[in-house]
C-alpha positions in Angstrom: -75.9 157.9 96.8 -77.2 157.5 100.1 -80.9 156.3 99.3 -78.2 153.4 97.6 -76.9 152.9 100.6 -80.0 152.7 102.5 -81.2 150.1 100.0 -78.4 147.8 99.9 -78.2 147.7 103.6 -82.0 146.7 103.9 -81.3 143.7 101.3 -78.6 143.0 103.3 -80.3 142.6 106.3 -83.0 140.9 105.0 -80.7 138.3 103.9 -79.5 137.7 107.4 -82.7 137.6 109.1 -83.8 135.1 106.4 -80.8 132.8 106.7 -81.2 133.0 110.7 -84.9 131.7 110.6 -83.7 129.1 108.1 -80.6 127.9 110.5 -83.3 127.9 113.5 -85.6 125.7 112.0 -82.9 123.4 110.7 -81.6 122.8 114.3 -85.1 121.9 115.4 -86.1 119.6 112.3 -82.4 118.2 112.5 -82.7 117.1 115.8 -82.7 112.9 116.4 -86.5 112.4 117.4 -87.5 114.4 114.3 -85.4 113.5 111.7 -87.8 110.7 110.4 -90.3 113.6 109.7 -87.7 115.4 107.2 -87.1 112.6 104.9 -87.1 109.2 103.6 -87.0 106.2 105.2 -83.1 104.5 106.5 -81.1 103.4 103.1 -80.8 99.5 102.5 -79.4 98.7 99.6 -78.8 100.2 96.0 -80.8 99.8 92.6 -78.3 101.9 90.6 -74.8 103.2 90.7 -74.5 107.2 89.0 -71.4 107.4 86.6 -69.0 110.3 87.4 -68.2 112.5 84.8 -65.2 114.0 87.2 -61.5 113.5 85.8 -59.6 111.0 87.9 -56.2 110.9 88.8 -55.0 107.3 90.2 -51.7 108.6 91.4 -53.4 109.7 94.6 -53.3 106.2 95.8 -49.8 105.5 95.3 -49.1 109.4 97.3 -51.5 107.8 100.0 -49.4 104.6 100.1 -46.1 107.0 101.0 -47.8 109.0 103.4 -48.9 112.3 101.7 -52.0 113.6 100.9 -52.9 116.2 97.9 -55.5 118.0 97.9 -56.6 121.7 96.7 -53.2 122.5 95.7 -52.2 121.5 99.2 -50.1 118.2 100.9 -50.6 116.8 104.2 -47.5 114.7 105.3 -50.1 112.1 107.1 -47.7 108.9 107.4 -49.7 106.4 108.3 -52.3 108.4 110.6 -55.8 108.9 109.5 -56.0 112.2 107.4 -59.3 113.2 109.4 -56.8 113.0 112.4 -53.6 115.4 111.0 -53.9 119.4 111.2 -54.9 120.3 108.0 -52.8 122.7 105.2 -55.3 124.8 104.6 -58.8 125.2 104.7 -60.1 124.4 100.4 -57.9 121.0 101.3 -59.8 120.5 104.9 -62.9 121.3 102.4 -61.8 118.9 99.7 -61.5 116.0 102.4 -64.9 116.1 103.9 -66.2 116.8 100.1 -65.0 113.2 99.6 -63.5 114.5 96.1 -60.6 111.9 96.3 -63.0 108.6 96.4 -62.8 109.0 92.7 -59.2 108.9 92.1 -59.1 105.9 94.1 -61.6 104.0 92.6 -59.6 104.9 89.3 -56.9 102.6 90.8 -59.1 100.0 90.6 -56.8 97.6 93.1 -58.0 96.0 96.3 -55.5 98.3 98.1 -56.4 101.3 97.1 -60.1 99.8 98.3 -59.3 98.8 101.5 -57.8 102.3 101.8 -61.3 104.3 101.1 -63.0 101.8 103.5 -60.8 102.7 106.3 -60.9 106.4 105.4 -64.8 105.7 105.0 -64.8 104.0 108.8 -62.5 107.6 109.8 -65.2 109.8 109.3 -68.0 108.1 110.5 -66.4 107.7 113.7 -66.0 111.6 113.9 -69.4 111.9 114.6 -69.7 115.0 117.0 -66.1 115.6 116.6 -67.0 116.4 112.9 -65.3 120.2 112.5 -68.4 122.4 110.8 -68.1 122.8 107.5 -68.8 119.1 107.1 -72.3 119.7 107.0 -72.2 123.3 104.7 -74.5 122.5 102.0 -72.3 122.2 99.1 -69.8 119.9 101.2 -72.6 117.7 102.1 -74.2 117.5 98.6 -70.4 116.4 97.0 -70.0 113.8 99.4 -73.7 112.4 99.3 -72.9 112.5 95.0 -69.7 110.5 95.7 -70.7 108.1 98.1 -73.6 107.1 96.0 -70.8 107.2 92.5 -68.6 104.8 93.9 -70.6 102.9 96.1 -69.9 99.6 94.1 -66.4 100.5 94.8 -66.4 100.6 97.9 -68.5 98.3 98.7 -67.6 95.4 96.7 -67.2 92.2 98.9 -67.3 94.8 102.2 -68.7 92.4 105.4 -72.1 93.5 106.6 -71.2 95.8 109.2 -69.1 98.3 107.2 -72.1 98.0 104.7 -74.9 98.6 107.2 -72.4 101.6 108.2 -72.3 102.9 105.1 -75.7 102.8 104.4 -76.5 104.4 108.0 -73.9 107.3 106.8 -75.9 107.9 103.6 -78.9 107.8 105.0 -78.2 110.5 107.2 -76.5 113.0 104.4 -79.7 112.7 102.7 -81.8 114.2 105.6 -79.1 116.7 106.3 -79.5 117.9 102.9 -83.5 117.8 102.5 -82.7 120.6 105.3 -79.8 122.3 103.5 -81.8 122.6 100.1 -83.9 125.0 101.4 -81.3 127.5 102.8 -81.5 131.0 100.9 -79.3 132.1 98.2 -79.0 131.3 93.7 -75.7 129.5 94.1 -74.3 126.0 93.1 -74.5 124.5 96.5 -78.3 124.8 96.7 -79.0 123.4 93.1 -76.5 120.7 93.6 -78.1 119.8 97.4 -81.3 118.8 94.9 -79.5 117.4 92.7 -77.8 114.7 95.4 -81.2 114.4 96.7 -83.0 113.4 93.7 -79.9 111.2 92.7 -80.5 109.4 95.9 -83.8 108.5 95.5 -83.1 107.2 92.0 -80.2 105.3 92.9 -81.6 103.5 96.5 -84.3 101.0 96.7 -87.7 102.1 98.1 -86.9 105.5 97.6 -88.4 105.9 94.5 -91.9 107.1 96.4 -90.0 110.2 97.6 -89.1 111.2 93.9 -92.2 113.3 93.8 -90.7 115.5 96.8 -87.7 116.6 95.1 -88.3 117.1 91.5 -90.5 120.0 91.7 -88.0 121.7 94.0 -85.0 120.9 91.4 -87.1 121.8 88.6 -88.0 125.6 89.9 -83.8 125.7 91.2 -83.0 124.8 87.5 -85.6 127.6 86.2 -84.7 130.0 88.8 -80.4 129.3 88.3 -80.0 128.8 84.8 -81.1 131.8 82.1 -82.4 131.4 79.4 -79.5 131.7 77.4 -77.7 128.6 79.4 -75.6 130.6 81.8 -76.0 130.5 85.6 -77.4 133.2 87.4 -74.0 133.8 89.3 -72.2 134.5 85.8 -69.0 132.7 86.2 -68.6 130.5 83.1 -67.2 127.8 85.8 -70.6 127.1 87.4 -71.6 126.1 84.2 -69.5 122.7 84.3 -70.0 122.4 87.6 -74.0 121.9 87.2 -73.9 120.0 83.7 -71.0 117.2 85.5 -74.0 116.8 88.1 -76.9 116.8 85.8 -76.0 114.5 83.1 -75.6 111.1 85.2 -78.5 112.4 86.8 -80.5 112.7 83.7 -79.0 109.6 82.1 -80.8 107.8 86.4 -84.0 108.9 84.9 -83.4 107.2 81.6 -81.9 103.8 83.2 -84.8 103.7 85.6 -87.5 104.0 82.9 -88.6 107.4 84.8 -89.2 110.8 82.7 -86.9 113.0 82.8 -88.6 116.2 84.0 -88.8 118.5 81.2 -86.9 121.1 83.3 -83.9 119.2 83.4 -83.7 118.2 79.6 -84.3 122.0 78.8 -81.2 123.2 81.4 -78.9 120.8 79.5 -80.1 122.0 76.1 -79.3 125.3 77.1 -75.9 125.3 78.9 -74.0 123.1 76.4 -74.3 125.5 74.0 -73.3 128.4 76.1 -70.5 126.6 77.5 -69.2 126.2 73.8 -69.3 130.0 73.6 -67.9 130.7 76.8 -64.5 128.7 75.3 -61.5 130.8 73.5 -59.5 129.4 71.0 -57.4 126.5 73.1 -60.8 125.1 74.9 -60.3 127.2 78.1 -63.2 129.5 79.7 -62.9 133.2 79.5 -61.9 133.9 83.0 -64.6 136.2 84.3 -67.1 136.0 87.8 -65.1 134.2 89.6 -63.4 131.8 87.0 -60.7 130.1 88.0 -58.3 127.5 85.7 -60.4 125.3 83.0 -60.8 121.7 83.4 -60.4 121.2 79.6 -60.6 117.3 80.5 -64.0 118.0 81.8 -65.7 119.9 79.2 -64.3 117.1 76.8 -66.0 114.8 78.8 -69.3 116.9 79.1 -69.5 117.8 75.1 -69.1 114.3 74.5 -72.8 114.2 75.2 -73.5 117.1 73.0 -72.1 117.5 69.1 -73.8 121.3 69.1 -71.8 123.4 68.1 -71.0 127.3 69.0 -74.0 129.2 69.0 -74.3 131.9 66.0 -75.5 134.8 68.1 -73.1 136.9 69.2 -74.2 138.2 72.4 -75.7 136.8 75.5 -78.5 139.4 76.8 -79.1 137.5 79.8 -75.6 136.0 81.3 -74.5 139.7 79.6 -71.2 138.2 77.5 -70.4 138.8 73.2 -68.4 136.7 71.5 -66.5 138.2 68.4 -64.9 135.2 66.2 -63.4 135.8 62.7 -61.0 133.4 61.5 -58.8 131.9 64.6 -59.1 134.7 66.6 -61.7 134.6 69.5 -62.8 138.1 71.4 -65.3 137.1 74.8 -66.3 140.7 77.1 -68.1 141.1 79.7 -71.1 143.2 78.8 -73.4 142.1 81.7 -74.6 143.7 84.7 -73.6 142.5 88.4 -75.5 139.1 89.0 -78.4 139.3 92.0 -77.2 140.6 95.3 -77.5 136.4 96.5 -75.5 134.9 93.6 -72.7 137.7 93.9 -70.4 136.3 96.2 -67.7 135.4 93.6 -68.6 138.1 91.4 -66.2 140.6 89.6 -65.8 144.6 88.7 -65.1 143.6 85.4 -67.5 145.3 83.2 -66.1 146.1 79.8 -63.4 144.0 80.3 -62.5 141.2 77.7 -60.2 138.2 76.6 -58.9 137.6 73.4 -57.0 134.4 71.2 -55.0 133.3 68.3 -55.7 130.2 67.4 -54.7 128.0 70.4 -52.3 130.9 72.3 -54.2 133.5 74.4 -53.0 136.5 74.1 -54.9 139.4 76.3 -56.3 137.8 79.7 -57.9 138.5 83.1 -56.3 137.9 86.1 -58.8 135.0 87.0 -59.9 133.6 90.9 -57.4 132.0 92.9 -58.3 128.3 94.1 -58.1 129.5 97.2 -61.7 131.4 97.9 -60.5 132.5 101.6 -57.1 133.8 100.1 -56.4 137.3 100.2 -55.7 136.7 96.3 -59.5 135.9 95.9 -61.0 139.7 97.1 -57.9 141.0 95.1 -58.9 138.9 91.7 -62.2 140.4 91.7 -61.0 144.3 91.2 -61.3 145.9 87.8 -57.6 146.2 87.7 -57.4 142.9 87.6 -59.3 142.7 84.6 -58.6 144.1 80.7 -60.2 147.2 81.2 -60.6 150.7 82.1 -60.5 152.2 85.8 -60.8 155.6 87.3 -58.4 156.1 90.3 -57.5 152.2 90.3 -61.1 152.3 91.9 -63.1 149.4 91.2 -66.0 150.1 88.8 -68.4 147.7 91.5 -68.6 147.9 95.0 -68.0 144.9 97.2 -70.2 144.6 100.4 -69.2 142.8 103.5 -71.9 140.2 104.1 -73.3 139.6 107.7 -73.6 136.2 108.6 -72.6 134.1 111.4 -72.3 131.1 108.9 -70.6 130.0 107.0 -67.8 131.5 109.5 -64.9 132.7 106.5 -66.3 136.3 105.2 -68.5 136.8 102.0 -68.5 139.7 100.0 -71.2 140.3 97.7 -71.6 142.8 94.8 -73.4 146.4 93.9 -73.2 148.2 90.9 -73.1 149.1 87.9 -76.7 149.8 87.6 -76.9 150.4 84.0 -74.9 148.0 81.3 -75.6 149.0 77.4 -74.2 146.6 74.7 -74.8 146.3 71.0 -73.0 144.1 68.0 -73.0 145.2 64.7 -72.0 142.7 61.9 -70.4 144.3 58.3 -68.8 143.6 55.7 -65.1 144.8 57.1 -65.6 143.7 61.0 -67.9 142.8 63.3 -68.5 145.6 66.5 -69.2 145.6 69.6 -70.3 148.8 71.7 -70.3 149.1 75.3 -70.5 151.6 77.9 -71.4 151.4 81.8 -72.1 153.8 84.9 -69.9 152.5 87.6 -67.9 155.5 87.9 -71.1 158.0 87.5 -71.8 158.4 91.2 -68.4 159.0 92.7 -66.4 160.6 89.8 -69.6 161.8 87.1 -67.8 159.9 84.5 -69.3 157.1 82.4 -67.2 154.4 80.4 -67.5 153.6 77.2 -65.8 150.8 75.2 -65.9 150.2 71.3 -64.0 146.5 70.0 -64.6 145.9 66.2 -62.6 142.8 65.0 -61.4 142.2 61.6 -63.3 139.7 59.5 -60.3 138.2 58.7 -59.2 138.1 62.2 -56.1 139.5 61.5 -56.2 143.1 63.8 -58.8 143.9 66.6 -59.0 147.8 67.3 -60.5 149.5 70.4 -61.6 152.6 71.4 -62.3 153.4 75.2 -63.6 156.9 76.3 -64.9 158.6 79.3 -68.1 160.4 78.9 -69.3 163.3 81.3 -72.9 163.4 81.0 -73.4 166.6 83.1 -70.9 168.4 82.0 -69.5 169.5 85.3 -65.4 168.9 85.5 -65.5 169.9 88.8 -67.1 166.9 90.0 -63.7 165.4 90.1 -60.4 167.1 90.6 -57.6 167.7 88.7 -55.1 164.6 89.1 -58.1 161.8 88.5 -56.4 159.4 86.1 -57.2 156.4 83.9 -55.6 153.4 83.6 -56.7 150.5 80.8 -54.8 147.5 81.3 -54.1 144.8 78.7 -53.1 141.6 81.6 -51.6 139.4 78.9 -51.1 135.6 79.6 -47.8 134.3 80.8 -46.2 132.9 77.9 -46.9 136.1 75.8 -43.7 137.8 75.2 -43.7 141.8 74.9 -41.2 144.2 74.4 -42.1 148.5 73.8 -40.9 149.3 70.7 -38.3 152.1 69.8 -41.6 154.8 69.7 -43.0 153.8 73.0 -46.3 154.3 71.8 -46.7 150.7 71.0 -45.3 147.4 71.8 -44.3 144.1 69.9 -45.8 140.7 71.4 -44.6 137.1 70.7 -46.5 134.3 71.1 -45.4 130.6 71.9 -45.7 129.5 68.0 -43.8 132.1 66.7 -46.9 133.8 66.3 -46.1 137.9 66.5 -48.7 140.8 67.1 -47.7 144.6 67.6 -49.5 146.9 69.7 -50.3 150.3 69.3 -52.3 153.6 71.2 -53.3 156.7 70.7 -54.5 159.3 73.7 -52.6 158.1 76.3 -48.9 157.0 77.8 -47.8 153.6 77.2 -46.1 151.3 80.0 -45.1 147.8 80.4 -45.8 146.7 84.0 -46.0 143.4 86.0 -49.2 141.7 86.7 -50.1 138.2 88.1 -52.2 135.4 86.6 -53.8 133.4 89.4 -56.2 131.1 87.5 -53.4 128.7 87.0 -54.0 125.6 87.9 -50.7 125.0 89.7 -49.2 128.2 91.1 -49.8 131.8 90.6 -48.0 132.8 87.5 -46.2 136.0 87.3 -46.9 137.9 84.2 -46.5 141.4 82.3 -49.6 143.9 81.2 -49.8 146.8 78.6 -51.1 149.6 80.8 -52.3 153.4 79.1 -52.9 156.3 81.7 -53.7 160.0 81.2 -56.3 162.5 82.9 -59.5 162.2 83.4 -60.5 165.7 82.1 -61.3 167.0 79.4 -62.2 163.2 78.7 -60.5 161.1 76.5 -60.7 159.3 73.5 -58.1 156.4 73.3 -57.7 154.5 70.1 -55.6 151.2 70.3 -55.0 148.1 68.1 -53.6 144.8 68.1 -52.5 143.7 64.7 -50.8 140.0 64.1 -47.7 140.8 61.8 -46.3 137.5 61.5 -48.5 134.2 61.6 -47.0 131.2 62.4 -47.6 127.8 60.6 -51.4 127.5 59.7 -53.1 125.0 62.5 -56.9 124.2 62.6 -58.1 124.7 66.2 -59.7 121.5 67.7 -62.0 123.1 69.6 -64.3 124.6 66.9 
């Protein structure tokens, strides 16, 4: 335990020092008489315009026109002041603003108000210069705006006099040398892929830049091989990342193609890859299983993103790489997490939730994870990645991972990265009854001797999914934990499920939206209904209830438990198979 600790504490700190070296050389490189060095020459005018997959909402404009501001699940009341000039709701909104996420919704207006408007919000935060707050240059920040500015350029720009447009192209050119710094910081996540993604984008998409091309594609093409497995997940492991990279890599792909440039053979093969795992990420109604930092689906999105792709769900039913099975007989859909924790750098929105698992009927979801919060800085967020927030087993309510507090002076907001388990066994077995899947992990060996294992074997009919969960104790030695160490495996079921115990208490009736019933039954264990909360909505945390079984720890248990649909409603083909 303590050569562990030793260990993770050395990774840690190599981490730091890393991203300290990094953050000096970017001041110096960044600095005015240098910044010609870093990059390509000033931007002049455009050869191409990138499409943006994003969903936009044209109702923004006509909140802007009466004075309010939405953003991140936030309003700013900014009458008619600048909203770079109003203290900001919270900080994902002060995020969102500087991301420039909201060009697109008014471009989707498509009126010369609602351009006039992102011209004078354009002029707003150029003038900030200095008085810029910090996280308008954090890589991912940076990267989303460079991606919209250069998305709705034409926009924006259409009929603009010659000094906004000189302006504009000034403010460009400048993001792009920011980020040929940023690209290099440390770290597997999102922000770093998607600073070479704007990069590249820009050179494709500005005239004379095309020279520079051959600085950038290398770079993307070893992110690409180094952030997306082999299987199509992301190296992070929260299904989410996945749309986040293909709604950034298909216009860029389709640059190459319009420019009469190959597209590098790294980014075809990424594409290939995640479309497919992004269809087997997907439960019965389109949404993601909500695991690693998931939050709520953009089902609008993934529309727009399969629209490219007519694959569809892959046949194998396990993921060795991103670590995920999929069990699907008739319209029921089982997803668990069978993985271990993601690297020590791509953990910062990682969960405890090994073992745990979702489940559908048809287009209702049924059993459920709590999901991430929008909010990443929330309390919520450090709270949704627990295992009790997940549909699994715990020992103590202790979490079956261990979050560690990352040191770093930037970004400012605290990170929390994540350690164990260190060993994750899965299997599937397919019969002629059911298909299986076995699971077991040692998060709880080292402070309670215990390990978990899971067994989920779902009807081929898809009419009744049975579990087992047990706790093993591979030494042999009770003593290692004391008398009162419980268990607790939770069921978090979604907020329009309906459940009531029945009269035995040793199961409980469910009722789906449609009509659709399922009962619920245990063995090994004591049988409550409790409250829970679903915070992947993508509104407003949703209160909810859970099935929850607890019992001692020693001798260990055996619990058997089943969900079994007893009355279907009216027969409906999903869409989303």
């Amino acid at each position: 335990m303590a050569t562990n600790d030793v260990t993770e504490k050395m990774r840690l700190a190599a981490m730091a020092a890393s991203h300290a070296g990094r953050a000096a050389m970017k001041t110096v490189i960044g600095s005015a008489p240098l910044r010609w060095i870093a990059g390509p020459p000033p931007a002049h005018q455009f050869v191409l315009i990138p499409q943006d997959l994003r969903t936009a909402d044209p109702s923004l404009s006509a909140e802007m026109y009466d004075g309010y501001f939405g953003l991140a699940g936030a309003v700013a009341p900014i009458g008619s002041e600048s909203p770079f000039r109003v203290r900001p709701p919270s900080q994902p909104w002060l995020r969102e603003l500087h991301a420039f996420s909201w060009l697109r919704h008014l471009h989707a207006a498509q009126d010369d108000v609602a351009r006039e408007r992102a011209r004078a919000l354009v002029r707003d935060w150029l003038a900030l210069g200095t008085r810029a707050p910090d996280l308008t240059w954090e890589t991912d920040i940076a990267a989303r705006r460079l991606i919209a500015w250069l998305s709705h350029a034409g926009f924006v720009l259409e009929r603009a006099d010659a000094d906004f447009y000189d302006a504009y192209m000034a403010g460009l050119t400048r993001q792009l040398h920011a980020l040929s710094l940023s690209g290099r910081d440390e770290g597997q996540n999102v922000a770093r892929l998607r600073a070479l993604i704007a990069s590249t984008l820009a050179t494709l998409c500005i005239a004379e830049f095309e020279s520079h091309l051959s600085s950038y594609t290398p770079s993307l093409a070893s992110e690409l091989d180094r952030q997306i497995l082999a299987d199509g997940g992301h190296v992070s492991r929260n299904p989410g990342a996945i749309i986040d990279v293909l709604l950034d890599l298909l216009p860029l792909r389709q640059c190459f193609v319009s420019r009469g440039f190959d597209v590098p053979d790294a980014l075809n093969e990424a594409i290939s890859r995640m479309v497919p795992m992004l269809r087997f990420m997907r439960l019965g109604n389109g949404a993601l299983a909500r695991f690693n930092g998931m939050a709520a689906t953009r089902v609008d999105e993934i529309a727009n993103i399969l629209a490219y792709d007519d694959s569809l769900v892959p046949s194998e039913n396990l993921t060795t790489r991103s670590g995920y099975a999929r069990l699907a007989k008739g319209d029921t859909v089982v997803i668990a997490d069978v993985g271990e924790p993601p690297p020590l750098s791509a953990s910062e929105g990682a969960c405890a939730g090994c073992l745990a698992f979702e489940f559908s009927s048809g287009e209702n979801e049924i059993v459920v994870n709590c999901g991430a919060p929008g909010d990443e800085e929330s309390e919520w967020h450090i709270v949704s990645r627990a295992t009790a927030a997940h549909s699994t087993l715990t020992v103590n309510d202790a979490s079956s991972s261990r979050l560690i507090k990352r040191q770093l002076l930037q970004p400012p907001r605290e990170i929390y990265l994540l350690s164990n388990p260190k060993a994750v066994r899965s299997e599937i077995s397919i019969g002629n009854e059911q298909v299986t899947l076995r699971g077991a992990h040692d998060g709880y060996r080292d402070r309670f001797g215990l390990l978990h294992q899971r067994l989920l074997k779902l009807s081929n009919d898809g009419q009744r999914l049975d579990g087992v969960d047990q706790l093993l104790d591979p030494r042999k030695n009770a003593s290692s934990a004391s008398a009162d160490t419980m268990f607790a495996i939770r069921f978090h079921l979604h907020p329009r499920v309906k459940v009531s115990l029945l009269s035995e208490e040793r199961g409980a009736a469910l009722m789906l939206p449609n009509g659709e019933r399922w009962q619920f039954k245990a063995n090994g264990a004591t049988l409550e209904i409790e409250e829970s909360i679903f915070l992947a909505d993508p509104i407003f945390r949703r209160r909810c209830l859970q099935i929850v079984l607890t019992g001692p720890c020693y001798p260990p248990p055996n619990v058997e438990w089943s969900f079994q649909r007893t009355k279907s409603a009216p027969a409906k083909p999903s869409p989303f198979e």
